[in-house]
C-alpha positions as CSV (number, residue, x, y, z in Angstrom):
1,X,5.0,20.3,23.9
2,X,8.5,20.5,23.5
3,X,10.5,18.2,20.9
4,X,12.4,16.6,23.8
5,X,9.1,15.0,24.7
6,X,7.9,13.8,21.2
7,X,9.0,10.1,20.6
8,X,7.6,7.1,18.7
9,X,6.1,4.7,21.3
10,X,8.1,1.2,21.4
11,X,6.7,-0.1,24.9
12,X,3.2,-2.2,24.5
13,X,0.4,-0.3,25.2
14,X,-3.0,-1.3,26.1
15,X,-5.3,-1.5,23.5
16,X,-9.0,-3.2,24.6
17,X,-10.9,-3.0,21.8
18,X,-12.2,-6.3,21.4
19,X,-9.3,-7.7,19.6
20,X,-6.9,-9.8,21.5
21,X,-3.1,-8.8,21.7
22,X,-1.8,-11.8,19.5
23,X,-4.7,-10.7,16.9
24,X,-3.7,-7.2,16.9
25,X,0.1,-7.9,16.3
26,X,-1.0,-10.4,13.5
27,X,-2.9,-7.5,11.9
28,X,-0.6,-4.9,12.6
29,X,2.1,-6.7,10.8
30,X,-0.1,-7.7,7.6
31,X,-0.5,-4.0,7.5
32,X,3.2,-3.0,8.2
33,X,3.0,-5.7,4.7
34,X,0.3,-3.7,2.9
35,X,2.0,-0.5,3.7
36,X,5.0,-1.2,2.4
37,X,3.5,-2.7,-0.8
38,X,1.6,0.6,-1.1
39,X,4.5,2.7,-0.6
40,X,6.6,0.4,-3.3
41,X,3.9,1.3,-5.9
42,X,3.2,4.6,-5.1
43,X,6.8,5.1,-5.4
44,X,6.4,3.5,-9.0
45,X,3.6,4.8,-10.2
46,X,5.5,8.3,-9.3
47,X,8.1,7.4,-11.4
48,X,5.8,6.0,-14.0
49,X,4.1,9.2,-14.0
50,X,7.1,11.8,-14.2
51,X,8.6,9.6,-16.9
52,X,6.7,8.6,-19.4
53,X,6.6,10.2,-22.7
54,X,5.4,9.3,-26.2
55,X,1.5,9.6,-28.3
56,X,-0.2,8.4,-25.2
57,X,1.6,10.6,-22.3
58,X,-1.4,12.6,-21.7
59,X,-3.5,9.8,-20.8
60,X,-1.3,8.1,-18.2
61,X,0.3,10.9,-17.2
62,X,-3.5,12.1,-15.8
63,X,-4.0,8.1,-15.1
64,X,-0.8,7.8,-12.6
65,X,-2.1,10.7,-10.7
66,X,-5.5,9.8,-10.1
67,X,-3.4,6.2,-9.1
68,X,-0.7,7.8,-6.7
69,X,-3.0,10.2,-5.0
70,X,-5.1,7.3,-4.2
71,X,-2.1,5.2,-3.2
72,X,-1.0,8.0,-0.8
73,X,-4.4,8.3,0.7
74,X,-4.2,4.8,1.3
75,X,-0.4,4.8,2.6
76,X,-1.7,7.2,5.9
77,X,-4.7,5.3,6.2
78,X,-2.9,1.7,6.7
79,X,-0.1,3.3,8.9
80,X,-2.9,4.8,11.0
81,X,-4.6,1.5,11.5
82,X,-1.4,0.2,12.5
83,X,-0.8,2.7,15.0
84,X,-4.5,2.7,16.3
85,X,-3.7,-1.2,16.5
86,X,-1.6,0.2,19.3
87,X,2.3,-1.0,17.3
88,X,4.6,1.1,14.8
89,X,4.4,2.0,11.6
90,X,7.1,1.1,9.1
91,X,8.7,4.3,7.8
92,X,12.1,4.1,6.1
93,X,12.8,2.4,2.7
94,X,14.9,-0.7,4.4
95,X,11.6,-1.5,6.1
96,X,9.6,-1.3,3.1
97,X,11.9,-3.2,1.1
98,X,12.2,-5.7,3.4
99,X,8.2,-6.4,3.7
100,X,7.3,-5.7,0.1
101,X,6.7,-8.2,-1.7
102,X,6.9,-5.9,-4.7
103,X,10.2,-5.2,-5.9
104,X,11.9,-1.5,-6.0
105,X,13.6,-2.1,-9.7
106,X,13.9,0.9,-12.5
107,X,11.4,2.2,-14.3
108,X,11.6,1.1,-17.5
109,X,12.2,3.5,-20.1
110,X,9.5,2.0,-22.7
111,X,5.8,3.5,-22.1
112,X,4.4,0.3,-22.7
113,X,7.3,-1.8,-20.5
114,X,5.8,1.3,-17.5
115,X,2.4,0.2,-18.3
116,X,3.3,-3.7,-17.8
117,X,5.0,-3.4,-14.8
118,X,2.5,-1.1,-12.9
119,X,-0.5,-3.3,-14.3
120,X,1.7,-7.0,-12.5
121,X,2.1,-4.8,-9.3
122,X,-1.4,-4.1,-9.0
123,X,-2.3,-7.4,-9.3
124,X,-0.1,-8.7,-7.1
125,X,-1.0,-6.2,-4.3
126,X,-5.0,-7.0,-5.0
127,X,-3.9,-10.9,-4.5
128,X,-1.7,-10.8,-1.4
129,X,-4.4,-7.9,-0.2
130,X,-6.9,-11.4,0.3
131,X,-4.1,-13.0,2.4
132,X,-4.3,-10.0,4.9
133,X,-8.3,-9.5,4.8
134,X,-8.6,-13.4,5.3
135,X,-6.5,-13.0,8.8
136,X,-8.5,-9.9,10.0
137,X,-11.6,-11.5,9.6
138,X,-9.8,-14.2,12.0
139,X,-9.1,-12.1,14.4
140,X,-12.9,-10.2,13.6
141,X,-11.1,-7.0,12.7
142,X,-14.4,-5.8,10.9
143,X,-12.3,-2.6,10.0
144,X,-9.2,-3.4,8.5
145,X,-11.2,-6.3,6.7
146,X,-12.6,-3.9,5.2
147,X,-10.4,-1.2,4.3
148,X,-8.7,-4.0,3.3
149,X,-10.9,-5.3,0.7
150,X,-11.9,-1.6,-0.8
151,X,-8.0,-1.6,-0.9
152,X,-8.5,-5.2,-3.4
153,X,-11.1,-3.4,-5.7
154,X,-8.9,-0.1,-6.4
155,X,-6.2,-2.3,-7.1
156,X,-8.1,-4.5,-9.9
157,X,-9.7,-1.0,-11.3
158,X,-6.4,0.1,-11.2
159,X,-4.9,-2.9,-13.1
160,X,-7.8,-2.9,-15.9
161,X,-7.2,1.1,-16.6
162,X,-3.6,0.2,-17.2
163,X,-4.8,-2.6,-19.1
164,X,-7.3,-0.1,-21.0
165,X,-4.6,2.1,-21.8
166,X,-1.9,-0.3,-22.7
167,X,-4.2,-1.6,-25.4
């Protein structure tokens, strides 16, 4: 296939899986929301992981990569729900900073200060995480409901290892 034919898809296309059109969209975009939550921590708990130093490095240096490499596992699985949803992906940092609701600020430079912020974002992904599972269920998106909600339980484990570790 040559590259002049490759191109992201931006005309509807039919998708009859059960789901109604308004349904899918409403999904798709609470995942174009996940996804770019996902990608904001990754992102952080990237930085988190190539910056820390200090007594405990070690520990969350091995901690953040267990994190981010589950973070990116999820970050192609969300996107490809979107797309199977039959809409795009978000891909570019303006996109994720605009439907994030967790912020894109410095890493702080204080192990512990790392720690705090990365233990507030998982929370905060867990909790909005319900919003999204709550309107797949309504549209009986059996799937993403439940990718979803695996999504809420790695975020809480995630938050009380940081916790652990802060401690």
């Amino acid at each position: 296939m040559s590259s002049d034919t490759m191109e992201a898809v931006t005309k509807p296309t039919k998708v009859d899986t059960g789901i109604t059109s308004a349904k899918r969209k409403k999904v798709a975009q609470t995942l174009r929301e996940a996804l770019a939550d996902s990608f904001t921590l990754y992102l952080k708990t990237l930085g988190v992981h190539w910056n820390v130093v200090g007594a405990g490095f070690y520990s969350v240096h091995k901690l953040t990569e267990e994190q981010y490499t589950d973070l990116d596992d999820a970050i192609d699985a969300i996107a490809e729900r979107i797309r199977a949803l039959g809409e795009l992906a978000p891909a570019s940092f303006v996109e994720f900073g605009d439907l994030s609701q967790i912020t894109s600020d410095k890493v702080p430079h204080k192990a512990e200060d790392m720690l705090a912020v990365l233990i507030a974002d998982n929370e905060a992904a867990a909790k909005r995480m319900r919003d999204f599972v709550a309107v797949a269920e309504d549209a009986d998106d059996v799937f993403t409901a439940d990718m979803l909600t695996a999504r809420i339980g790695k975020h809480e484990e995630n938050a009380w290892m940081l916790r652990a570790l802060a401690a």
